[in-house]
C-alpha positions, -999 to 999 in steps of 0.1 A, spaced: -70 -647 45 -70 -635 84 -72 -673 98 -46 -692 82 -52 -721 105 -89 -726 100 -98 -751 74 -119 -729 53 -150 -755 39 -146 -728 7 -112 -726 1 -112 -770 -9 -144 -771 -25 -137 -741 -50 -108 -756 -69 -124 -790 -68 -160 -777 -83 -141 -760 -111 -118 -789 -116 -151 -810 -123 -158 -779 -144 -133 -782 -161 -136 -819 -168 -168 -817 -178 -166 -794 -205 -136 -816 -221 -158 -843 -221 -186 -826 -237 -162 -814 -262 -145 -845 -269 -178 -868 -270 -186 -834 -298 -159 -842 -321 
């Protein structure tokens, strides 16, 4: 993390893409049970 300053495209899709991740495999999981 040299450039603090830059707004890295990466660094706020990551934790969104495995938020939705996330979600998704609690949905699959509760629609199982």
């Amino acid at each position: 993390m040299r450039c603090a300053r830059s707004c890295d495209p990466l660094q706020f899709c990551m934790p969104i893409l495995v938020a939705l991740h996330v979600c998704v495999f609690f949905l699959r999981e509760l629609n199982r049970g």
